[in-house]
Structure formats: C-alpha cells, structure tokens
N, C-alpha and C positions, 0 to 999 in steps of 0.2 A: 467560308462555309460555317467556321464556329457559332454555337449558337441556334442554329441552323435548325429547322425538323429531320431525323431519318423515319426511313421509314421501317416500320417495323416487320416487314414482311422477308427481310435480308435479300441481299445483294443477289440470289440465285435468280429473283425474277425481273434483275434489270439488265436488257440485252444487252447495250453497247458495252455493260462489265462484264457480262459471259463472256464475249466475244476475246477480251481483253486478257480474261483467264487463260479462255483457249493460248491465246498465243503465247500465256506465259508459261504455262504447261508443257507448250511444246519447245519451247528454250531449258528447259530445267533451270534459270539464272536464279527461282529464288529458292530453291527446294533448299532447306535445313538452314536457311538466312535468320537469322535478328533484326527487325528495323527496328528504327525510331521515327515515332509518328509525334510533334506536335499538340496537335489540334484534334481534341477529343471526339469532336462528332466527328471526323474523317475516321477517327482510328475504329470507332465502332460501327462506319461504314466499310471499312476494310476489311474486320478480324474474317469473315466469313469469306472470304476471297481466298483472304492469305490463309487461313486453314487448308481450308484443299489445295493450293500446294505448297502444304509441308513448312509453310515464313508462318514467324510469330514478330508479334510488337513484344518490345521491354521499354518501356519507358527510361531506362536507365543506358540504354545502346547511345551508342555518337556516331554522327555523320550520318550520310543520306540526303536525300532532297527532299524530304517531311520533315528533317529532323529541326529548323528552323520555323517557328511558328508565322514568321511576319515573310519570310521569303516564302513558305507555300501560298499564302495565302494573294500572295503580288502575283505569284506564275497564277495561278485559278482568275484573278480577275483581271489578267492579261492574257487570258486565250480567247482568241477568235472564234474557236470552234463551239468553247461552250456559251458565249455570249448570243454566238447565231441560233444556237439550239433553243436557249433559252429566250427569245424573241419569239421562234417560232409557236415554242408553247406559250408564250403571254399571247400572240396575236391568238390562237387557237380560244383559250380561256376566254377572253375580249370578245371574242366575235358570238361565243355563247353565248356569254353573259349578254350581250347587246340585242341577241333573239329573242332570250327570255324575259328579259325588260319590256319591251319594246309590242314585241310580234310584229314586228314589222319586214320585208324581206329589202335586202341592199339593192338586188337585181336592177341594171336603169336609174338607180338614184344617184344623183351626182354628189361625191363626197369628196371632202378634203382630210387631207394627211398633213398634220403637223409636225416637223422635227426633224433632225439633223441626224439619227444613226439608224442602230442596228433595229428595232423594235417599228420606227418609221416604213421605214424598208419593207419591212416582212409584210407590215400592215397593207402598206400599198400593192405589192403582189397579189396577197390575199385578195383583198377588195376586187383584184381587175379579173383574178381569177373567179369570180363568182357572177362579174359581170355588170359592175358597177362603174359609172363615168367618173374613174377615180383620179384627185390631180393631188401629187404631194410638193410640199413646201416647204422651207427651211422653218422659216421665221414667219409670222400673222404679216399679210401687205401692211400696207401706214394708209390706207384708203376702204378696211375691214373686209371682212367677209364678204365676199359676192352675194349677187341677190341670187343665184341660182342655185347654192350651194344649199343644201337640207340635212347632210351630216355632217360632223367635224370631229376628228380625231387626234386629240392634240397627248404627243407623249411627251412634251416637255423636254425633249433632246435639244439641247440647244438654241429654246425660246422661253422668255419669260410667260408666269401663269397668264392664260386670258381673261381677260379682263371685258364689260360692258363695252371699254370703248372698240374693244372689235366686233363688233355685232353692227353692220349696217342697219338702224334703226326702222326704215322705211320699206323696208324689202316684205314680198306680197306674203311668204309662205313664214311658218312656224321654222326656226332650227333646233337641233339635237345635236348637242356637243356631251364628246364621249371624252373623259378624263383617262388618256390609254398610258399613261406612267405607270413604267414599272415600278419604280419608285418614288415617294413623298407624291404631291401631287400638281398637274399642269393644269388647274381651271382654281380662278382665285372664285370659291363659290359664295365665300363671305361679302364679295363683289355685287356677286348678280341676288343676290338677298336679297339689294338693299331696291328691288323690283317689285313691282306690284306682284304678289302671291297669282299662281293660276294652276286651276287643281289637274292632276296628275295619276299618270300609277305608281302601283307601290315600286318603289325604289328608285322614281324620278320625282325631280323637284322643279319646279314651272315658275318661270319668273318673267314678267314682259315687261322689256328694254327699248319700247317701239314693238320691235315683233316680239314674238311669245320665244321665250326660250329655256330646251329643257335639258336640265343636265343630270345626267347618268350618275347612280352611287359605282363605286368600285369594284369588281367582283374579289372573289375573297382569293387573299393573297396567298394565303394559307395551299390553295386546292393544289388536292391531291396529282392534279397532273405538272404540277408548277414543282413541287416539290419532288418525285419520283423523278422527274427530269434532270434536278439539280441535282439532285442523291445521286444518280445513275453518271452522271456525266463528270463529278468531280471525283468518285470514287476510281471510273475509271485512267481517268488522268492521271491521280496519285500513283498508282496500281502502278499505269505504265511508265511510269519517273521512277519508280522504285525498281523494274525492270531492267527501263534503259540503265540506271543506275548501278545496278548488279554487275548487269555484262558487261562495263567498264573492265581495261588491263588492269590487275592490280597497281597502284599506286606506289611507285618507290617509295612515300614520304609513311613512316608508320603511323600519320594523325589520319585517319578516317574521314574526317572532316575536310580534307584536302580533295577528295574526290571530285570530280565537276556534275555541280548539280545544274548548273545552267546549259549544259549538252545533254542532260537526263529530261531536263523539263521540256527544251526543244523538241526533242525524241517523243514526248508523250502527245507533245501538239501533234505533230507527224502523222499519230498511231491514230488520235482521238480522230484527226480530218480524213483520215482513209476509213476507220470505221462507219462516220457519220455517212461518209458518201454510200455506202454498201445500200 
C-alpha cells in the first residue's frame, strides 16, 4: 500500500473498517495500546480507527504485525480477500469505462476473457451476468482469435501482450480488444501501430490488421472507487492483525517482537472474508 493514495475523507466512511471497529470495540484488546505501524500511508489510514478506540501509533514502539515494513506489506499482497475485492472493483471500473468509450451494450455479444486469475474471473462472471456469449481463456489459441468473437478482454494474467499475430486477419466483422490489466499493460499497442490508421472515438485507437481493430485507452487507475476500495480493505486488515495481535496470552519472552504475527495475520484474513461475505 506505501506510496499508495488515501483517501481524505477518513476511515469513518469506509464500511468494511467500521465494521472492523465495531468489533474491535467490543473486544476492548486495543483500548490504551501503542502500535508500531511501518508503512506511513497505512499508519495515516489507521490513526482515525485507532483514535476511537483509545490505540495510538509511536513510531518508536516494537513488535506487532505492522511493526515490519516488508512483512506487512507480503501479508496485504497475500490476501485472497483483498485481491478478490479488488478485482471486483477493476472489473466494475472496466466495464464503465468500456460503456463510456464505446456506447455500445455487451448483451448477445460474444466476447472473450483473457487470463489466468483473479481479475479474469471476476470479468467473466460479470460479462455472463449481464448477458453476454461470454468464453474465458487462459492464454490467446496458436490459431488466433475466432471469427465470431467481437470483444476481447485481455488482463494479461498469465499471457504474454497481444499482439497482431492474434487477430485472425480475414474475419467479416471489426474487433475491440479491451486492455483489462490491473497492472503495466496486456495489448502490445506499439504492435498494432504499425496498421493502417482507421479513425475512431475519443479514446480508442483503430488500426486494420486485415480486419479493423480497436483498442480501448485505460481507464484511470487513479479512480476513486479503485482506491477507497484499496484504502478501506487494507486498513481494515491491518486493524484486525493488530486486534488479533493484542488478544494474543501474553508472551513469556520480554522482546515484544516475539509475539506471532503470522496467527495475527491469519486472524485478519478470517475477519476480512467473513466481513466481505456480510
């Protein structure tokens, strides 16, 4: 998360860390506590949590499950819960962004799902939920894009960028291939450049490879529902690691540092996947 946007509106209007509160509230574990928080955008997503009840950050406190900058940061991008979450809100974002490009509706349209994880997945739900002939894939075939296909959704999970040579050349209709990466990007676009120009709307780029094809800009990475997601869901995770953390027996050993942060982090996955479900 370091580095990261919070949001400035504080922590009181993102649910799953209310919720989180609540139940730390009703443990009393961190009332009159010291943490040590790491990682500075976390700790200024947290201070307003831990105020109302009664926990302050010192920068100067030891042990805890924050208190290691590169082990919170492993637990955060090894939770299931908030990887799913965070899927969700890209495919959400994605699917905007691809109305407002486009005006065009999915409903009946046969589209394809590129990719091997979490963001794939979500995509492909999405799509069938709306009513779409939708087929997902790991990897691009070695015989290219079908001719029936008219959307492509490639997140780059576990496929190299696409390239011209997946475009079946001779297929009757136009494609629109959506660059759905979370990150860096899965459409090599310097590729399909190198196409005869074919004009377009704002924020698509038209290139004919044999058929005409257009590719989608990125919607902004930045939006505010991608980031209140991310702010809301790591905060609350931290939250409940410092929790589970608390109500640990005390420790015979007097280093602080001894305490198990890896049953505190467990705990918070626990917390986070029963909240999400709610």
């Amino acid at each position: 998360m370091s580095g990261g946007p919070v949001s400035a509106v504080g922590t009181r209007f993102f649910p799953v860390t209310q919720r989180v509160v609540r139940r730390a509230a009703s443990t009393g574990a961190l009332h009159g506590t010291t943490v040590a928080v790491a990682d500075p955008v976390l700790a200024a997503a947290l201070a307003d949590a831990l105020e109302r009840l009664d926990a302050h950050i010192d920068g100067e406190a030891i042990g805890g499950p924050l208190a290691d900058l590169d082990e919170v940061r492993s637990a955060i991008a090894g939770s299931a819960s908030i990887a799913a979450a965070e899927a969700s809100a890209w495919t959400e974002v994605m699917l905007r962004h691809f109305a407002r490009r486009t005006n065009l509706l999915l409903a009946s349209t046969e589209t394809l799902v590129v990719g091997a994880g979490s963001v794939a997945a979500r995509l492909q739900s999405a799509l069938v939920l709306i009513g779409a002939r939708s087929t997902r894939i790991d990897g691009f075939p070695a015989d290219g894009i079908g001719h029936g296909t008219a959307v492509v959704f490639a997140t780059g999970e576990g496929h190299e960028a696409v390239a011209p040579a997946s475009v079946i050349p001779d297929a009757p209709h136009p494609l629109i291939l959506v660059d759905a990466a979370r990150t860096g990007s899965a459409v090599d676009r310097t590729a399909f450049a190198t196409g005869e120009p074919v004009p377009a709307r704002e924020g698509i780029d038209g290139f004919r490879h044999g058929r005409e094809v257009f590719l989608l800009d990125q919607p902004d990475r930045a939006d505010r529902t991608l980031v209140n997601t991310t702010t809301d869901l790591t905060t609350a995770f931290a939250l409940a690691a410092l929790v589970a953390w608390a109500s640990q027996p005390s420790s015979p050993s007097p280093d602080p540092a001894a305490s198990d942060t890896t049953s505190a982090f467990a705990e918070a996955e626990r917390v986070l996947a029963e909240e999400l479900a709610r």
